[in-house]
N, C-alpha and C positions, 0 to 999 in steps of 0.2 A: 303352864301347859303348852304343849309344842302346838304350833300353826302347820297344817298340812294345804298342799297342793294338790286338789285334784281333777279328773278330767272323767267323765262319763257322757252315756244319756238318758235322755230321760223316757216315761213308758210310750211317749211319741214319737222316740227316735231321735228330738233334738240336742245337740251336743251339748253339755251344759258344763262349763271349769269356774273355778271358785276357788275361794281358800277358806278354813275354818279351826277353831281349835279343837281338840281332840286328846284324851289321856294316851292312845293310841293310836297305831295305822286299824286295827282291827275294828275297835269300836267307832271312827269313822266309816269303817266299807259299811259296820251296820247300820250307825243312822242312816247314812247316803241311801241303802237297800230299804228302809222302812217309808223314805219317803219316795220310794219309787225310781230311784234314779241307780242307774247299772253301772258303779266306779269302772273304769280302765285304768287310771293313773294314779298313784297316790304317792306325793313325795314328799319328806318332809321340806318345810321352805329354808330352814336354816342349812338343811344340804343341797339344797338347788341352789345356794349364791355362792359365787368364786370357782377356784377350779380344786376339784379334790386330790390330796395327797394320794399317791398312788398306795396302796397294798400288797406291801413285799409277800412271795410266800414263803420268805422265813418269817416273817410278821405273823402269817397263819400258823405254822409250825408248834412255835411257842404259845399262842393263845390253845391251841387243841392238845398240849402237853399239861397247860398249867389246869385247862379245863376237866382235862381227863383224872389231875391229883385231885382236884375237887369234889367231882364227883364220885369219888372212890373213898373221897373221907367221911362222904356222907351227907355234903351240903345240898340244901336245894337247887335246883334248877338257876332259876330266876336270881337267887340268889350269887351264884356261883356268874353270869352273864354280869351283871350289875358290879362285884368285885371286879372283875378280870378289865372289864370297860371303863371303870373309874377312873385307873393307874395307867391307861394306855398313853404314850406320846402319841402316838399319830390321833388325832385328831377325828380324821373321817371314818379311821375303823372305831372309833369309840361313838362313833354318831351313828353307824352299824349295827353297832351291837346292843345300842339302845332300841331301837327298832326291833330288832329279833327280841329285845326285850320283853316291850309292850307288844307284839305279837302272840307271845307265851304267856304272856298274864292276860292276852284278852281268850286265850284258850287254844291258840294253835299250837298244834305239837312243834318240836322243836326243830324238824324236818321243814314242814310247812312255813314255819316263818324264815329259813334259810334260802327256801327257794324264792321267798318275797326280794331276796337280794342275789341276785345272780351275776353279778360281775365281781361277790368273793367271795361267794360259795360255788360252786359249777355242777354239773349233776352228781358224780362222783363223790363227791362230798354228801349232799343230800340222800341220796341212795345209800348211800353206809349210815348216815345217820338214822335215816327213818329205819333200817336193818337194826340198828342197834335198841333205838326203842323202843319196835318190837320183840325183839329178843331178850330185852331185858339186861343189854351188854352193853349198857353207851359207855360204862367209863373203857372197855376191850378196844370198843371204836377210834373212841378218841383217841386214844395212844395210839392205835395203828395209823389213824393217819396223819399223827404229829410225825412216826417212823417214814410215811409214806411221802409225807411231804420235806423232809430233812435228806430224804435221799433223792426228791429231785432237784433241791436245790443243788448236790452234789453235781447229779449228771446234766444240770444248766451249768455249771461252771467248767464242767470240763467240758461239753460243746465251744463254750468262751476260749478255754485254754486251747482247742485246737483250732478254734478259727479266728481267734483276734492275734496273736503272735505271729500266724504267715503273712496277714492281712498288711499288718502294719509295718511289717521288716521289707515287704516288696514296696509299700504305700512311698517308704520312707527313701527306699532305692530309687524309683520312678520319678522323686520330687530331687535328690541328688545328680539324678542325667539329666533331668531337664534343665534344672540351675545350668549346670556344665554347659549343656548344647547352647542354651539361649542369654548367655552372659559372660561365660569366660571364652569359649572356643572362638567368637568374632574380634577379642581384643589379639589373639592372634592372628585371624587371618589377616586383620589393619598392617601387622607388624608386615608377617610373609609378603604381603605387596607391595610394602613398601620397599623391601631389601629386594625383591623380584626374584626370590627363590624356587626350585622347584620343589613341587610338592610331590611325594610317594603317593601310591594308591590307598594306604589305608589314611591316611589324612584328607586327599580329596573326598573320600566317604566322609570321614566326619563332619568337615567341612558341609558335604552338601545334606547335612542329619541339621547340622545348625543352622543353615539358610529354614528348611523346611518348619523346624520349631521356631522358628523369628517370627515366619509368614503366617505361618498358623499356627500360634501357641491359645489362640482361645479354642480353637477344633479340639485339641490333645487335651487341654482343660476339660472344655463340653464335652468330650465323650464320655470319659466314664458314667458322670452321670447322667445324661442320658439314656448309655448302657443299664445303669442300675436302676434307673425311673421305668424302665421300658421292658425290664427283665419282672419290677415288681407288678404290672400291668398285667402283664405276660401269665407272671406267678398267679392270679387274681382271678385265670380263666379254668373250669374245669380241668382244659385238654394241658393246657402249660403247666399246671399244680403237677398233674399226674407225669409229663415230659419232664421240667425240674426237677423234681422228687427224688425219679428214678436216674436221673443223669447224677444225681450228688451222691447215691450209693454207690455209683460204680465210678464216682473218680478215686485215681490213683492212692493208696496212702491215706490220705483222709477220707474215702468212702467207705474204708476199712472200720476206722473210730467210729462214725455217724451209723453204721450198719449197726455194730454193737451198741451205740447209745440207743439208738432204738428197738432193738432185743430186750437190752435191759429195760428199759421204762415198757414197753407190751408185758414181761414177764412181772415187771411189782406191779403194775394197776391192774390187772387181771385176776394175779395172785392176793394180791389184798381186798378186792370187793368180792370174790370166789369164797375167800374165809372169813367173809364176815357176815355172809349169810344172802346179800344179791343174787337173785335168781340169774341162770346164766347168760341169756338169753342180752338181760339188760347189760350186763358186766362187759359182754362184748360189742354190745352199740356205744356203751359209755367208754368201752378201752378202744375204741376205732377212731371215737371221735379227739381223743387226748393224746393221738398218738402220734401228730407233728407230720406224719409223713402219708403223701398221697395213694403211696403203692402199699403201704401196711394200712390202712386202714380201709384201704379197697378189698386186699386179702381177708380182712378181719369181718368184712360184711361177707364176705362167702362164706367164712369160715360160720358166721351166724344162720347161713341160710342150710346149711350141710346141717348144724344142729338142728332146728328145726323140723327138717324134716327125716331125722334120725338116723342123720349117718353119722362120722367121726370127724374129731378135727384135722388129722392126719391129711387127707389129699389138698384140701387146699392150702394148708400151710407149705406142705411139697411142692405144691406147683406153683406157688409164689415165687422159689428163685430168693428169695431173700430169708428165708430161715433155714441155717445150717443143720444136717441130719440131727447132727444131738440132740438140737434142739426139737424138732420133731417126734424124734423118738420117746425122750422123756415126756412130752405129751401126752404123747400116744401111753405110756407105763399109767402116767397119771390118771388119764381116761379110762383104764384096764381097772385099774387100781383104788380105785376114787379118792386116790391122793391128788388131786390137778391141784388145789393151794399149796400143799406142800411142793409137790414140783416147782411149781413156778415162781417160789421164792428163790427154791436154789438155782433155778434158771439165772434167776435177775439176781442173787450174790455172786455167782462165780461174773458173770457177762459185766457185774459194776467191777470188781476185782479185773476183769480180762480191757477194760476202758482203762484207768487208772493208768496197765503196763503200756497200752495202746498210745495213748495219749503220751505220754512219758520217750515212748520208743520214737513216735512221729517228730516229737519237739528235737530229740535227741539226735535224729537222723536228717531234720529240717536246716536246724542250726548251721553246720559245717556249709550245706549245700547251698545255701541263701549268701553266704558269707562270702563262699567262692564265686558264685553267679556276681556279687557287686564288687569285692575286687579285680576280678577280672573286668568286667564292665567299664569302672570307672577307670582302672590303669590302661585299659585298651584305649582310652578317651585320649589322658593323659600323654601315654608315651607316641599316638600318634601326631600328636600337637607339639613333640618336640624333637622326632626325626627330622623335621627341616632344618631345628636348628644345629642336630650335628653334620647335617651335611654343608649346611653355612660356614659352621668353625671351620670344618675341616679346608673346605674354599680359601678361606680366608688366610690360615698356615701355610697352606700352599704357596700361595703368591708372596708371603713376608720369606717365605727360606726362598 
């Protein structure tokens, strides 16, 4: 029988933590409630010691794939958690999903005991599920959001694909001129003073690019990060999230991709809690809050409050600035039409389909340009470090004819 950890108080207010055995988290909230004492906390102790494996969500993908076969073949509930959690590698989702286990055998619906674990289920999740056992549709559910969560693993990796390839071809550049500045350029100028040559204009620059990297190469080091500790601070504040946000959709070229990744992920988690039965209301607090970006999901809470009080979605998706007519339009058909799921699937296949060429174009048209910026760069290094030397030779010929 598992040891749990919990934390309450008691009917006087005093804080009382303990540990205790228990078949489940459930039937501990109930003893602890019979004898008066109000749990806050309750964890199992064999998942409080060490640090837990993280929870891929292609980890999740395939457990709501295999889960959705199950229950479509007809197996029980409980039964079907207990399978899928036996065979698991990872560890901490199999100590997970024992939990939601014994939560469903002490009587919580299968909603309820997910929300007991909220850093691998998220509301999103919860909300479709409790939708679907009301509806009588969980094996529906499940597949949809094995579909829903397979397709953001897609659109995480091509966020990856377009910002770890610029990231590291510049990284890689800025660690190549520095070597250059702070290690090879002084074994020349030793040389030039000593022959007491004169040096051209683009060599005195580089020369005094290498004095500057000698004296401060821990500054050039410490900046960046810095920069990036101070940007993530920055990112951390209401005003900076929403400043940031909106500053990375309208950079160059990659603001283009990130614009569409975030079209498409608005258009599937909307379209998929939409058709599975989530009242609208919530589907847009929950697609606001998952939706990575400060300026869409500032829209997305207007866009909630225009519902409510029964107007359309149309004006504030247009006055965001960040969703293209079409996309507004088809909206709007859908809202006319009371197709909005159907819309907004085809929103989010054509916009994953229009990322994929995006991404592809960006990398395609990055390549050359990154290649040329550090050729040029380092040969500009190079050949200014060796025009003294053919004005040497040339000295030198001179005086032998």
């Amino acid at each position: 029988m598992p040891v749990y950890v919990y934390e309450g108080k008691s009917h006087a207010g005093a804080r009382i933590r303990g540990e205790r055995n228990a078949a489940n988290r459930q039937q501990l909230e109930q003893a602890l409630r019979r004898e008066r004492i109000l749990p806050e906390r309750i964890i199992e102790k064999q998942a409080a010691k060490g640090r837990k494996k993280k929870i891929a969500i292609r980890d999740l993908a395939i457990f709501f794939r295999q889960f959705s076969v199950m229950i479509d073949a007809g197996l029980p509930l409980v039964q079907c958690i207990d399978l899928i959690g036996g065979n698991l590698e990872n560890e901490s989702f199999s100590r997970v999903l024992a939990e939601v286990r014994g939560d469903v055998e002490g009587g919580a619906s299968l909603a309820a005991a997910m929300r007991h674990q909220p850093k691998v289920f998220d509301d999103l999740t919860c909300n479709m599920i409790a939708a679907g056992e009301s509806g009588g549709i969980l094996d529906v559910i499940l597949q949809r959001l094995s579909v829903y969560l397979e397709k953001s693993v897609k659109l995480r990796g091509a966020v990856k694909s377009a910002l770890i390839y610029p990231v590291s071809v510049i990284t890689f550049a800025g660690l190549i001129v520095f070597f250059l500045l702070w290690k090879i350029v002084p074994i020349f100028v030793h040389l030039f003073t000593s022959l007491n040559a004169t040096l051209p204009l683009p060599t005195r620059i580089v020369i005094e690019l290498s004095r500057f990297v000698s004296s401060f190469w821990w500054l050039i080091l410490g900046l960046p990060v810095v920069t990036v500790l101070g940007l993530r601070r920055y990112h951390a504040t209401e005003q900076g999230r929403m400043v940031l946000d909106r500053l990375v959709l309208q950079l160059p070229i990659l603001g283009l991709v990130l614009r569409k990744i975030s079209i498409a992920r608005f258009s599937r988690t909307l379209g998929t809690l939409v058709s599975s039965g989530v009242p609208i209301l919530d589907a847009l607090s929950i697609t606001a809050r998952t939706s990575g970006n400060a300026l869409i999901e500032k829209t997305l809470m207007n866009v909630r409050v225009a519902v409510e009080q029964g107007r359309t979605m149309i004006e504030p998706l247009r006055d965001s600035g960040v969703f293209p007519n079409m996309v507004v339009q088809m909206v709007g058909v859908g809202e006319q039409t009371g197709s909005m799921d159907a819309m907004l699937q085809k929103i989010a296949d054509f916009y994953e389909d229009e990322v994929d060429a995006a991404t592809k174009n960006m990398l395609a048209m990055l390549e050359p340009l990154m290649i040329g910026v550090l050729g040029f760069t380092v040969g500009g290094i190079v050949i200014s470090m060796y025009m003294p030397m053919f004005s040497l030779i040339s000295q030198l010929s001179q005086q032998v004819h």
